[in-house]
C-alpha positions as CSV (number, residue, x, y, z in Angstrom):
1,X,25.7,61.3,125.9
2,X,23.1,62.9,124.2
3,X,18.9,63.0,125.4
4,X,15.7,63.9,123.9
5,X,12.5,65.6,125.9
6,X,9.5,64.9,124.6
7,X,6.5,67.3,124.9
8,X,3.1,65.1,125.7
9,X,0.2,66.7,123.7
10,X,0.4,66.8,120.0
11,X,3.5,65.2,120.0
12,X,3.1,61.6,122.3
13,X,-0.8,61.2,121.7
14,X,-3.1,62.9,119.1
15,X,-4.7,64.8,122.2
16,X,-4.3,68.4,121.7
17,X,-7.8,68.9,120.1
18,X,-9.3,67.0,123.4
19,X,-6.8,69.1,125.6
20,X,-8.4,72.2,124.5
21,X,-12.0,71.0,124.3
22,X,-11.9,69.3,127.9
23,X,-11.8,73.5,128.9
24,X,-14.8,74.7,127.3
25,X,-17.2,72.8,129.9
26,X,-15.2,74.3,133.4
27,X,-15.6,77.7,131.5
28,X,-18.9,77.3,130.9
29,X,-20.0,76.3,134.4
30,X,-18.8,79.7,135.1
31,X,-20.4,81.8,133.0
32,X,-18.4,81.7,129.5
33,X,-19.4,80.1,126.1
34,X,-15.9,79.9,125.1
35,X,-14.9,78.1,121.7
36,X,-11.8,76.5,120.7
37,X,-10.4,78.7,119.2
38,X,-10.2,81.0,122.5
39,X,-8.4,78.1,123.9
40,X,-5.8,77.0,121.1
41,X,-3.5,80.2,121.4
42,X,-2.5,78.7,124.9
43,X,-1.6,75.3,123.0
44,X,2.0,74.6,124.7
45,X,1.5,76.7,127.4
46,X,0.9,76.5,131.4
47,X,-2.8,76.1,132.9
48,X,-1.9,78.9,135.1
49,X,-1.4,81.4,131.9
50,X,-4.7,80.0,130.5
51,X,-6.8,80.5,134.2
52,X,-5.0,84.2,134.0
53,X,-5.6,85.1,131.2
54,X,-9.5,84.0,131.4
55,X,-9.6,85.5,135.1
56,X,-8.6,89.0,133.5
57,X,-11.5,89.1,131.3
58,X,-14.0,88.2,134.5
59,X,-14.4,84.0,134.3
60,X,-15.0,83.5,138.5
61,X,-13.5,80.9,140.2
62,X,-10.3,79.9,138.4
63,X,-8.7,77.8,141.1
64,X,-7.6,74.2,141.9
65,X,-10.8,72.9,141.8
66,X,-11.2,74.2,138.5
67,X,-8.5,72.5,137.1
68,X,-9.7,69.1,138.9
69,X,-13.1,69.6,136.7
70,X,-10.6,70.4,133.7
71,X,-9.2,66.9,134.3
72,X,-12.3,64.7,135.0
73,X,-13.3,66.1,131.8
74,X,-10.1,65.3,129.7
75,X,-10.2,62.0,131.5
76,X,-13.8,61.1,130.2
77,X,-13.4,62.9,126.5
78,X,-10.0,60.7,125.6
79,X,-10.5,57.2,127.6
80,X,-10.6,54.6,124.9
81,X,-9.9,57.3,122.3
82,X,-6.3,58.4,122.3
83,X,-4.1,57.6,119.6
84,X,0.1,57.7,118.5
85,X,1.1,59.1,115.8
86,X,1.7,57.0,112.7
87,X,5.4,56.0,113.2
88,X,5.9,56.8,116.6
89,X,6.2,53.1,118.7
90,X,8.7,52.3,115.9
91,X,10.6,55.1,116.4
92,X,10.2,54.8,120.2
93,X,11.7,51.7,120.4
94,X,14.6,52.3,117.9
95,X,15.9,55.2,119.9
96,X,15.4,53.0,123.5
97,X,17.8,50.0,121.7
98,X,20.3,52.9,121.3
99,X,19.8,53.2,124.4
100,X,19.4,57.2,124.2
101,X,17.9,58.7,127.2
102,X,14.1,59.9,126.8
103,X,12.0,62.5,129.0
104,X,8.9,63.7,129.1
105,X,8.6,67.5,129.9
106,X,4.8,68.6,129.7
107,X,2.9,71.7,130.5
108,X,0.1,69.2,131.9
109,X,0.4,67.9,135.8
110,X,1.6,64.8,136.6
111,X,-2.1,63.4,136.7
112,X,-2.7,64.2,133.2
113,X,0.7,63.1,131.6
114,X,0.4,59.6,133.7
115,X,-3.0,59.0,131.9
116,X,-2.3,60.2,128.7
117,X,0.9,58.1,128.4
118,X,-0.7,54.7,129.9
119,X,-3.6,55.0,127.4
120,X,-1.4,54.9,124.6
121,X,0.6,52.3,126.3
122,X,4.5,54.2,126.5
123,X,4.8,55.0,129.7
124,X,8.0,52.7,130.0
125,X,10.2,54.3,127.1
126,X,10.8,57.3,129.7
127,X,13.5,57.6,132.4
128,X,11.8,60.9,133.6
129,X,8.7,63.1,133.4
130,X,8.5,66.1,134.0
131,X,5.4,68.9,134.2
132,X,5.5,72.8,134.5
133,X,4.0,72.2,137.5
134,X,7.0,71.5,139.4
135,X,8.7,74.6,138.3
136,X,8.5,78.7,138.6
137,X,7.4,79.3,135.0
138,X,6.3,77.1,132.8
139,X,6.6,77.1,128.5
140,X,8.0,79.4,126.7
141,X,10.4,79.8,129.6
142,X,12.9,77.2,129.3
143,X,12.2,75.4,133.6
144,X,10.6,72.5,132.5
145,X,13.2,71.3,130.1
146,X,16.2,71.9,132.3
147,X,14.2,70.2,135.3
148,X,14.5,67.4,132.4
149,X,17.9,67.6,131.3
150,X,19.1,67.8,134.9
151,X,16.5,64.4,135.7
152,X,18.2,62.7,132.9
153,X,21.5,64.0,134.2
154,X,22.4,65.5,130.7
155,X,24.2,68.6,129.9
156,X,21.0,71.0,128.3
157,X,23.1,71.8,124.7
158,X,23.2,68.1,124.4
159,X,19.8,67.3,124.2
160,X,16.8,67.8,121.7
161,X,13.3,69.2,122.4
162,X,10.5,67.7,120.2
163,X,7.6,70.2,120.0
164,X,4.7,70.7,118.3
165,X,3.5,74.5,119.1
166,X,5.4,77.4,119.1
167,X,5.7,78.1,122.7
168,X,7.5,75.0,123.2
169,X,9.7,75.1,120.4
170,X,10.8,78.7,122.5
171,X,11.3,77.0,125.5
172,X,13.5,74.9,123.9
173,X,15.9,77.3,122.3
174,X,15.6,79.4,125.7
175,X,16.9,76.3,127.0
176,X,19.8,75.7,124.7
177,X,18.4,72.7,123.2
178,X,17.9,71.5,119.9
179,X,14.4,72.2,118.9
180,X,12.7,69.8,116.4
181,X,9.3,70.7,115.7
182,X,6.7,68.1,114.4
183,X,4.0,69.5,112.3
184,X,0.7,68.3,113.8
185,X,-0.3,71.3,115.6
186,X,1.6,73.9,113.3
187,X,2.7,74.0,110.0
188,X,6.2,74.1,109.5
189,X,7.1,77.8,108.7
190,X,5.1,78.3,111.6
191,X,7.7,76.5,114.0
192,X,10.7,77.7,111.7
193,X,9.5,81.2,112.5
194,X,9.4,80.6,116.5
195,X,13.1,78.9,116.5
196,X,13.1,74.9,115.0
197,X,16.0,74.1,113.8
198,X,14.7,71.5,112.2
199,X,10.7,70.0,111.5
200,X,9.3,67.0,110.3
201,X,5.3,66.0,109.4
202,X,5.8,62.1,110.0
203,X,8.0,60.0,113.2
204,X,9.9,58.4,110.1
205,X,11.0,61.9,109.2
206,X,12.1,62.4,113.1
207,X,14.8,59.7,113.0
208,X,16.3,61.4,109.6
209,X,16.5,64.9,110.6
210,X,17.2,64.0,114.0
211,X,19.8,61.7,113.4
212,X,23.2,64.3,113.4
213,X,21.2,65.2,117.0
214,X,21.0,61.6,118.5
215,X,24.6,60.3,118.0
């Protein structure tokens, strides 16, 4: 038996541009004209590294409520606006007839996964879903994909990790995983560099290269 874990962002739904974005508002409420680019380097990672990291250089109240506001704004940025990936449904439904097993493991909370998936409409492809969250560290440290593989009930070296940022695609190989990085968020040296064993630009691609990792 073999799985595959699926991150969320930039991988199930063209969202990480609107992932990062939905920050810039909570930061600014507090006191910080924060641009994109100070959010993308914690693509992939854990809210909690990002409210850290902003605490340290003085951003004032960083807390649960905080990433409430973070949400309401993701919520109202993406409704009616999220996207697949060209490819994806097709390939979605041709791994569920071979009846492979399927998680999600996302460093969003269980809030933000629900809503992303249901726009898009996949929610059902996935036996489990899983979000940092619900574990001591969460990406590049490899929790959140053995919470999966254990969900699914899957020895970790037999599944495969699909990632788009580099943090993932560590978690992954921390894990003992396969890590297949798609190229929407990185280019592909990019995610050969931080471990891939394998990348691909295009879902058609995915059931190619994947292919010696799904049967």
């Amino acid at each position: 038996m073999v799985g595959i874990i699926f991150d969320c962002d930039g991988v199930l739904a063209d969202s990480e541009k609107y992932s990062c974005a939905s920050w810039l508002p909570v930061l600014e409420r507090r006191g910080l004209r924060a641009r994109i680019e100070d959010i993308e380097p914690f693509i992939g990672k854990s809210d909690a590294s990002l409210i850290e990291a902003f605490r340290q250089r003085g951003v004032p109240d960083l807390d649960d409520n905080a990433l409430q506001e973070r949400e309401r704004e993701y919520f109202a940025l993406v409704r009616g606006r999220l996207t697949d990936f060209p490819g994806e449904i097709a390939c979605l439904e041709a791994l569920k007839r071979e009846r492979i097993p399927m998680a999600v493991a996302s460093s969003g909370r269980h809030e933000k996964i629900a809503f992303t998936l249901g726009e898009i409409g996949i929610s059902g492809f996935f036996d489990a879903i899983c979000s940092s969250t619900e574990v001591a560290n969460g990406k590049p440290a490899p929790d959140v994909f053995l919470l999966a593989a254990k969900r699914l009930g899957i020895d970790p070296g037999e599944c495969s990790v699909i990632e788009d940022s580099i943090a993932g695609i560590r978690g992954a190989r921390a894990a003992g995983m396969t890590a297949l990085g798609f190229t929407s968020t990185y280019d592909a040296s990019a995610l050969l560099q931080a471990g891939a064993h394998q990348v691909f630009a295009h879902y058609d691609d995915l059931l190619k290269c994947g292919a010696e990792f799904c049967h």
